[in-house]
Every structure is written in C-alpha cells, then in structure tokens.
N, C-alpha and C positions, 0 to 999 in steps of 0.2 A: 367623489367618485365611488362607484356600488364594488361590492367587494369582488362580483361575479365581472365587472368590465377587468379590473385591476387583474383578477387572473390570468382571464382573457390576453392582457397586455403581458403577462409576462413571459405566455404562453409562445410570441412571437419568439424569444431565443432562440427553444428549436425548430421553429416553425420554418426562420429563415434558412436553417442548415440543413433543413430535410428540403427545401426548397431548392437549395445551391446544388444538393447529391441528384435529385430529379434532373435538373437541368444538366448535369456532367455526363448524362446518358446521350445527349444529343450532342457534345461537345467534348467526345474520350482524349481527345488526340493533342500533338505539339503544342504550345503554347494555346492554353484556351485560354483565349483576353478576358472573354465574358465568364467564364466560372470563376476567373483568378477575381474582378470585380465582384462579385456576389461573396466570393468566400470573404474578403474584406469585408465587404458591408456587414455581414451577416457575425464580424465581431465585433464589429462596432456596436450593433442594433444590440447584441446580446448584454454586452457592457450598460448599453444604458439601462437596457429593462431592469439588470440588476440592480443599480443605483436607485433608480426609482422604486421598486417592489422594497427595497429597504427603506424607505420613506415612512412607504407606509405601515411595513411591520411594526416598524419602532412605534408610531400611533399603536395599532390593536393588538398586538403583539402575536397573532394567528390567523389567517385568513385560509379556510377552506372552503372549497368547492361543491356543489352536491353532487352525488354519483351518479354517471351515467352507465345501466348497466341494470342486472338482476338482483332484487334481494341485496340492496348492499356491496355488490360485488362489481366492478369495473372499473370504470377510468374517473378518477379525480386528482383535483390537485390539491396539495399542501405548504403554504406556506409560512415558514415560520423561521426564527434566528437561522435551525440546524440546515435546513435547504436553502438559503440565501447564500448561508458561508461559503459551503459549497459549490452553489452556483456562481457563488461571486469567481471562484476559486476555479472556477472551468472555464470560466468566460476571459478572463485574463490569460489562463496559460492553451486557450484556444485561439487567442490571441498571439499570443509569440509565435506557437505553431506553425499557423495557418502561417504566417510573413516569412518564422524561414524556407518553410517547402517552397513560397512562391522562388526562391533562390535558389535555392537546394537539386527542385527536380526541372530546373527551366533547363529548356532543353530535350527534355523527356517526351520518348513521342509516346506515350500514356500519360501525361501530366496530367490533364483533365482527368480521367476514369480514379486519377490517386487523389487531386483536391474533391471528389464527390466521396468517395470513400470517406476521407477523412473526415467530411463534415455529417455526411450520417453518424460518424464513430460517434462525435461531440455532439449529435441532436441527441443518441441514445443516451450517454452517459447521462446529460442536462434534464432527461424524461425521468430516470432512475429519481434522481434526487428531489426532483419535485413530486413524484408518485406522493398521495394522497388516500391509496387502497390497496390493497394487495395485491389485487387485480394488475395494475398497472406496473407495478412493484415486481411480480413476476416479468409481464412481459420485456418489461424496459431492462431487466438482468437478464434475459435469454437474446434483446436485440444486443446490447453492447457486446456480448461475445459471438458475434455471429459477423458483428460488423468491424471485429476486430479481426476476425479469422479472413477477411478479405483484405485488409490492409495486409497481415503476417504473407499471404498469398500472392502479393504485388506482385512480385518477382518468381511465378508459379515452377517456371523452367531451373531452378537452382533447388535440389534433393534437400540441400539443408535446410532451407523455408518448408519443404513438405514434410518431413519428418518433425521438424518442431508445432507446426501448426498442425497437424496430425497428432499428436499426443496432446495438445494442448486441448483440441477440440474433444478428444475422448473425456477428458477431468473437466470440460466444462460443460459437458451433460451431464455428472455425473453429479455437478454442483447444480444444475440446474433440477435435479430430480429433488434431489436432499430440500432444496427452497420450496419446489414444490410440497415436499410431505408437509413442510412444518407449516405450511397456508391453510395445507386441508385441515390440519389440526386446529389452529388458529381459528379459521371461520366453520369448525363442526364444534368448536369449545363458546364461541363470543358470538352466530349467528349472525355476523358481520364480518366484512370485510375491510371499514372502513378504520384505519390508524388511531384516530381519536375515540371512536368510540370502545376500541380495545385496548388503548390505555388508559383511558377513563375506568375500563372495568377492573383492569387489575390494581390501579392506586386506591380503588373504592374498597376493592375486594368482595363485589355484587356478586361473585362464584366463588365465595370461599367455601360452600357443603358441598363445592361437585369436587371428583376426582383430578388429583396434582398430576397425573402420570400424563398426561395430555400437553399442557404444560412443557415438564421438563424435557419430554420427547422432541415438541415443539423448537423448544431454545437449543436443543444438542442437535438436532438437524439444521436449524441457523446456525450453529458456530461451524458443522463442519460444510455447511456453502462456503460458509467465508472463507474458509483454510480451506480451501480448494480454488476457490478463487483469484485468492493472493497468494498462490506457489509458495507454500508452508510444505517442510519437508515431510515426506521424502517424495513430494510430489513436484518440484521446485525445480528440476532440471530442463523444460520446456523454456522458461523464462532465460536461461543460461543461454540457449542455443537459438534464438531468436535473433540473431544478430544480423544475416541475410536480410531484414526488413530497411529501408531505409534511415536512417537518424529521427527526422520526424517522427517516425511510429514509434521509435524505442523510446523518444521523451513524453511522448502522449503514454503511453502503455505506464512506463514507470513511475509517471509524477500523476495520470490520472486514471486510469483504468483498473490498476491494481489498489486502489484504494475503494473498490467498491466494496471489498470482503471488510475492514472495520466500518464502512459508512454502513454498513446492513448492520451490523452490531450496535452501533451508535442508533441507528433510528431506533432502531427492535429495543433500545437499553433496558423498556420497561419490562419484555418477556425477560430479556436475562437475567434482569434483578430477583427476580421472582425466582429465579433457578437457582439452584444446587451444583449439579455434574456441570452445566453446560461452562461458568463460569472458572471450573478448573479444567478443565477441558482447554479451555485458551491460553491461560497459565500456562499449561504444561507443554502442550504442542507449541506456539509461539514463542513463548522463555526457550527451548530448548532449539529452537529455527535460529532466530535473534545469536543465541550465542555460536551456534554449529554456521550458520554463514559469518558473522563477525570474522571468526579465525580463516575460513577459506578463504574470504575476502583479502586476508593481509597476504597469503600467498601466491596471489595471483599476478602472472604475465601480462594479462591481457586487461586493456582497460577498460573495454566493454562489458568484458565477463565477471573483473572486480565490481563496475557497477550493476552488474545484473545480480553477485550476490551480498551487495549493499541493498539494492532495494529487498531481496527475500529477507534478509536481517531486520530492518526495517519494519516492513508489516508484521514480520514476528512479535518486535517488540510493541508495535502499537495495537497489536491483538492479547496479548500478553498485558497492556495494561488496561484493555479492555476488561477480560477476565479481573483483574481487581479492583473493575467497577470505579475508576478515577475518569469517568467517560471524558471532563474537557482535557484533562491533560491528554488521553489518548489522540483528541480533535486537534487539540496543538501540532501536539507531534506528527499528524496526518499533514495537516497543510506546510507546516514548515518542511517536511521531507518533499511535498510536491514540488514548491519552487527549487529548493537544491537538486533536487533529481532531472528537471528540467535543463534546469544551467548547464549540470555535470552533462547529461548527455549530447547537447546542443553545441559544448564546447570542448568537447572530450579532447581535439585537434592540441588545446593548448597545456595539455596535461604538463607536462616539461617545464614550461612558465610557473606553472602554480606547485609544482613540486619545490625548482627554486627560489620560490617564493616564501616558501612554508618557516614560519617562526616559531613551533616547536621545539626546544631544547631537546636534543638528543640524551639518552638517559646513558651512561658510558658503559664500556663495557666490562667493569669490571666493578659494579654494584654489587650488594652482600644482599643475601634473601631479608635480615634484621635490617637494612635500611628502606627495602621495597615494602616491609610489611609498615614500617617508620611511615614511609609515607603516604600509604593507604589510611594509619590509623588518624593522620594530620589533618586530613581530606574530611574525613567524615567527622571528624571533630567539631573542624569548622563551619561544617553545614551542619550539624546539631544542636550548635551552639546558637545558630541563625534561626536555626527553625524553631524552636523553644523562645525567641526575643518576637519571633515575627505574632507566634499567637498559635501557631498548632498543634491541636489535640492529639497527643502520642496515640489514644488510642480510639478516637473517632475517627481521626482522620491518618491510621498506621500505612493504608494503602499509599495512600501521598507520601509518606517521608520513604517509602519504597523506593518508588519509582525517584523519587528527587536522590537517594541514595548510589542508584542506581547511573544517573545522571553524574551527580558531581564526582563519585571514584575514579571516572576518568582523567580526571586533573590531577593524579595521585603519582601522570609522569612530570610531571612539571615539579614536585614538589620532592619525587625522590633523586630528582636532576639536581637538585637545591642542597641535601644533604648526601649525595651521592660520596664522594672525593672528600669535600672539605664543606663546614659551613659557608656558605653563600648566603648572607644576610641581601644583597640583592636581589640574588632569583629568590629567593623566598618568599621576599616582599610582594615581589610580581605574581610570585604564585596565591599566596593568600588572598591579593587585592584579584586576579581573574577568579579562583574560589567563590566569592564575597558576592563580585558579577555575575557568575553563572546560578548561583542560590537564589540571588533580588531578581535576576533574567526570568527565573523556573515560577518562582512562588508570584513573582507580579502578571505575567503573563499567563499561567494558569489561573489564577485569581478573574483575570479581564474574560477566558474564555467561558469559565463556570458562573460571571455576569452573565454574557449571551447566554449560555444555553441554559440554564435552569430551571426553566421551564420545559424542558425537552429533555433530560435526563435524570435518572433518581438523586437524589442524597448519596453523602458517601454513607451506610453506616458499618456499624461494627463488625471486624470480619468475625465470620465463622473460624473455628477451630481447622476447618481445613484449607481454608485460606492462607490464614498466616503459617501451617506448616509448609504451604507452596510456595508464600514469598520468600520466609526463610531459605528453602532451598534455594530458590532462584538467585535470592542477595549473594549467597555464600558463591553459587557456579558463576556468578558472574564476577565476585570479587576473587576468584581463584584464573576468569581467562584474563582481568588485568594483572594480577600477578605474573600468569606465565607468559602474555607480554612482555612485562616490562625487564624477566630475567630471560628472555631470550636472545639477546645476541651475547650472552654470557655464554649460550647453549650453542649459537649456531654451527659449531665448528666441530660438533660431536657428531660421527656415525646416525647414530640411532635417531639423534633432532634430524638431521638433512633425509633419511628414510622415512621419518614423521611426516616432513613438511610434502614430500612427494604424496603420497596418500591424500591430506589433506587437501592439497594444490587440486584433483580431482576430487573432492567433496566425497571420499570414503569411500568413492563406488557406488554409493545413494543411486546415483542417477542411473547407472549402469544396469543394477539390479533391477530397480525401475521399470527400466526396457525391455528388457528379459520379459518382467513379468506381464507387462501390457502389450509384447510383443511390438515395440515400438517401433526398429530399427528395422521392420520389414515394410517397402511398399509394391503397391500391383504393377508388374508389368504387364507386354502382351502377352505372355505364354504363361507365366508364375507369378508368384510371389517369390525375390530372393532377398537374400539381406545384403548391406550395405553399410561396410567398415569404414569407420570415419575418413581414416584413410584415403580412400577411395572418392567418396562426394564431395570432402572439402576441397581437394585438389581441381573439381571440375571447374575449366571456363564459363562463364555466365552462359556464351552465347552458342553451347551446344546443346543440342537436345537430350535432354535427362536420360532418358528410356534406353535410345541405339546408344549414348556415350556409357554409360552401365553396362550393357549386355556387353560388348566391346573391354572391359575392362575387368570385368566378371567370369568372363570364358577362360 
C-alpha cells in the first residue's frame, strides 16, 4: 500500500466525526437514533484507523504527505510515533465519551445538536495532531477552541456558562494570535511551512549565519500559546468555572483538550531546543502553576473544582517538564493524566467510595518538623541510590533525576508515617518496596516512551547554567509544598493556618483580579452592560431566562 492511500485511510478518523457533526444539523433534537449510530461508528472506524496507521509507522517509521496549498504552506499530513500516540489516545477516550453522553443526555431534547458538537470537538483535536504544516497546525488549534466554545455554550441560558466561556474565548484568541506570530516567523526564517523540512533545518543547522532573534521570538510565542491554552496562571480561572457544561465536556476538556498546549511544545520540541528564554519560560510559569494549584487543590469543597484545579496543576507540571527538555517523560505524563482525568470526571458521583477506599497512611498529628525532613531525606535517598544502579548520567541526563525527584518525594508521607510515633519496621518496609516501584515504574516507562519518540524529539543534553538554577529552585519549592503538607494538620487548629487556607480555598484572588482586569464578570443585556455577583447567577434556575431573571434581581 502507497503511502499517499495509507494517509488517505487514516484521514477517515475525522472524516467520520465531521461527518456525524454534519448530519446532527438535520437530526438536533430528542433521542437521535441515527446520529447516536454514526457517533459509535465513527469510534470504532477511528480506533481501527489507529491500529492500522501504527502498522505501518513501525515498518517506515514516517509517513508524510505532500502539501496542498502555496509555497509550502497548507494542509498536509504527518505521521509519525508522536501523532499516533496521540491519536491512539483520542480515539479511545472519544470512545468512552461519546458511550457515556449517549446515557448521560438521553433524554435531552438537544441530544443530537450535543452528539454533533461533540464529534466536530474530537475531528478537530484528531486534525491538530496529525497536522503535517503549519498551515493546518494553525487552523486545527483555532477549530478546536471554537468547537469547544460551543459545547461550553450547550446550556446558553445559564450566566455561568456565559461568563466562563466568555473569558475563555478572549485567552483563546489571544493564544491563537501569539501561534500565529511564531508561524510567521517560522515560515519568514525556513521558507516553508512544512514540519519536516523545519526540523530538518534546525538539527542540520542550514541557517546557522542568519539571525537567532527570529528563532527565539518564534519559541517564546509557542510557549506562551501553550500557557494560554492549558489555563496556566493567572489565566486558569475560566477552567475552574466551566462546570455548567455537562460531564461529558469537562472529561473531554480535561483529559483532551487541555493537552493541546504541551502537545504543541512536544511537536515544536525542535524550535524549543534551539531556544534560550522560551525553555525557562515554561520552568518558571508551569513549576510555579503545578505547585500554586497543587495546594488549592487540597483545600477545596468542591469536587469539580478540586478537579479543575488538578488538571491546571497538571499541565503546569507537564509544561514545566517540557521546559527541561525531558520531552518523553513530559509525553508520559500527558497521557497518563488524560485517562485519570477522564475516570475522575466521569465518576466524580463516586467520590465517597474512593475516599474510603484510600490506603494511604495517615501522617499523625503530632510529627516533629526533624522526622518530616527524616523522611524526605529517606525518599530521595532511595531513588538516588536507584538511579546511579539503573545507569544515569547525573549530569547528562540531571533533567530526568529532577523531574523523577520530583515524583518520588511524594512518597516522603508514607515514609515519615513509618518513623512518625515509633519505628515501624513494617510500614517502612511498605514504604521502601512502593519507593523502589514508583523509581523501576518512572525510569522503565520513560525509557519505553523516549523508545517511541526519539526520532521526534531532541536528546536530553547538558543543561545550561540557567537551567539548572530553575530546577534547583523548583526542586527545593516543591520539596518545601511537601513539607508544609505533610506538617499541616499539626497546623490546622491555629488562627493564622485556617485564615491561610480561606485565601487559598479561593486561589489568592488570581482569578478575581483577573476579572477585574479583562472585565470579565460584565455581560450585554438589552439596555447595558451590568455586572453580575456570583451570588446572584449561581443561584439562578436553569430554566429561567438569563436577561429578564438578572434585570429582576439586579434592580
């Protein structure tokens, strides 16, 4: 089979989903049999294409497309390990998706106009990752937020869908301009548009006598799409307040939408390698997301709202390990956060079960700061001692024992649980052998991902001088929010902690200020523009009319 059929075939993915959103235009309404069949087919069809298009990657290990279009500039395709993965990874959890809405909104008399939304969402995202040109690469990042702001909008009549989707649409032009500059740069620096032939130029380094500032302009405009993207503070308040959307949208949104801000960093990896600023740039914004939602996350009521700022934690840190240029582990951590983000929101209902379920040892409350730091230094002991037997280079590969640093200190409460009170030669035991597991889990599984893609992303090499001052930092802020974890319920009962935790519980205000400044919380009525205190629009019934129930409650 020609490599141009192969494409062709795998082209059908979205082909069937944009087909399914066409046909929900003549079928909006109660129970649409025939769009509810097509949406199934149409993940079936996608699942195989995936199967098969890996077939034949594994044979040539790259199959692209020729452009159609100007000069280099337009629509082609790319395939290769890093667009498979992904694809594989849309196709399955467009799969869970699509089956629960058909349960979810049966009943709905818009069901059909929501299963056609939803399956444009999934054609757009699945065009992103196969983009093969810029070209395409733009438009498929400006369809997925356009066709995401019409799922946010299902439920148009409820002020808090229109305020969140409302600010989200503002940060998502705002990321779609920034994508745009770094294209223009990109195709006024390489005369192409096409991916390969732009990483081709920069591993070759066929412009190394033109000017770098083109370049790093380039990469510092991709990193701040991404972190606009993926609700990186202090722009992250939108994602909080999206919760109006049905279930289906928030596990689509969380486990695949929001991952397009590292999947552009990952594709792009070769412009970032090549950078300076842009690579601390994500360090610094991400490391500092990652740990500022972490903590709101632990004091949160709500358990949509703690997942909404799980996932900004999340792309924090997988942008954050973008930035130190560890691109598979970053990839790891993309898809494994996709399925658990999936689950969690899909089964939020059984939260209760899986709380008491939960087999973490409780750390007591009356630990001494000299046994929580005891068991911090135990933690990473142990994975030093691993990671020096497995074979890695302390200082070729310093970015990896970071992030694997980073990783295992979370085990650090199991272990000061252990010497907490009294020696416990059992929990210790436990603890060291989970240790040992999460070290052989890290270093094996990133090892299998940097198999796949290493032809798709640079080497790790040697950090620069300002590198390793950012990891440092981040090591140390991160090994100081597990500390003040783990001596917090030592704290809880003081003034000053429970005034902390209120602050934090609202994310500092971030989001507030925010609002203020993009003038978020105002929208048009028929006379004015007035504003609209939480107060007020959370309280509303679904099924009144926004405008007259406002004006009414506003007077």
């Amino acid at each position: 089979m020609s490599d141009h059929l192969m494409i062709l075939l795998t082209l059908l993915a979205p082909a069937v989903f944009v087909a399914t959103a066409v046909a929900s235009w003549f079928q909006p309404g109660f129970k649409p049999r025939q769009i509810i069949a097509m949406s199934k087919a149409s993940t079936i069809i996608s699942i195989i294409m995936v199967a098969w298009s890996c077939f034949y990657v594994f044979e040539d290990g790259l199959l692209a497309d020729a452009t159609i279009g100007i000069k280099d500039f337009g629509f082609s395709i790319r395939l290769d390990s890093l667009s498979l993965l992904m694809l594989g990874m849309i196709a399955l959890l467009g799969f869970i998706v699509v089956k629960f809405s058909i349960n979810y909104l049966d009943g709905d008399p818009n069901q059909g106009a929501f299963m056609g939304r939803l399956s444009a969402t999934i054609a757009s995202v699945q065009l992103l990752v196969l983009s093969g040109n810029l070209g395409l690469l733009l438009v498929s990042w400006i369809l997925t937020s356009i066709s995401l702001h019409r799922l946010l909008l299902f439920y148009r009549h409820r002020p808090g869908a229109q305020l969140a989707a409302r600010k989200k649409f503002m940060l998502a032009r705002l990321g779609d301009a920034c994508l745009l500059v770094a294209i223009g740069l990109l195709y006024d620096q390489y005369s192409s548009g096409d991916l390969e032939v732009i990483f081709t130029a920069i591993k070759s380094g066929t412009l190394s006598g033109s000017p770098a500032w083109p370049l790093e302009v380039s990469a510092l405009f991709l990193a701040l799409a991404a972190i606009l993207k993926s609700a990186q503070f202090p722009t992250h308040g939108w994602l909080i307040e999206v919760m109006e959307t049905p279930t289906p949208v928030s596990a689509l949104l969380h486990a695949g939408l929001l991952n397009a801000g590292p999947f552009l960093i990952i594709r792009m990896a070769f412009v970032l390698d090549a950078s300076t600023v842009a690579p601390i740039v994500l360090m610094s914004i991400g490391g500092f997301t990652a740990l500022f939602a972490s903590v709101a996350y632990l004091t949160q009521t709500s358990v949509k709202t703690a997942l909404g700022y799980s996932s900004v934690g999340h792309m924090g840190f997988s942008l954050m390990v973008c930035g130190l240029g560890v691109y598979p582990a970053a990839m790891l951590h993309l898809v494994a956060h996709s399925f658990y983000k999936a689950h969690a929101f899909l089964s939020s209902g059984s939260v209760i079960e899986v709380i008491r379920g939960a087999k973490v040892v409780t750390v007591p409350q009356s630990v001494s700061p000299v046994k929580i730091v005891g068991g911090m230094a135990m933690a990473l002991a142990l994975y030093t001692a691993f990671a020096l037997i497995w074979g890695i280079d302390p200082k070729q590969e310093f970015a990896l024992l970071v992030i694997g640093a980073v990783i295992v200190m979370g085990l650090s409460r199991i272990f000061t649980a252990a010497i907490a009170s009294k020696w416990n030669s059992k929990l210790l035991a436990r603890a060291t052998l989970l240790a040992l597991l999460v070290t052989v889990a890290f270093f094996s599984l990133e090892s299998a991902t940097h198999y796949l893609l290493s032809s798709q992303v640079p080497e790790l090499t040697v950090p620069g001088a300002g590198k390793i001052i950012a990891a440092g930092i981040l090591l140390l802020a991160f090994g100081l929010a597990v500390f003040l974890q783990l001596i917090a319920p030592k704290l809880s009962r003081k003034p000053f902690y429970q005034a902390l935790a209120i602050h934090v519980r609202n994310g500092c205000y971030a989001n507030a200020l925010f609002d203020r400044l993009v003038n978020a919380l105002y929208i048009p009525t028929t006379e004015s523009r007035q504003v609209v205190p939480p107060a007020v629009w959370q309280n509303i019934p679904p099924e009144t009319t926004p405008v007259k129930e406002l004006e009414e409650q506003l007077a």
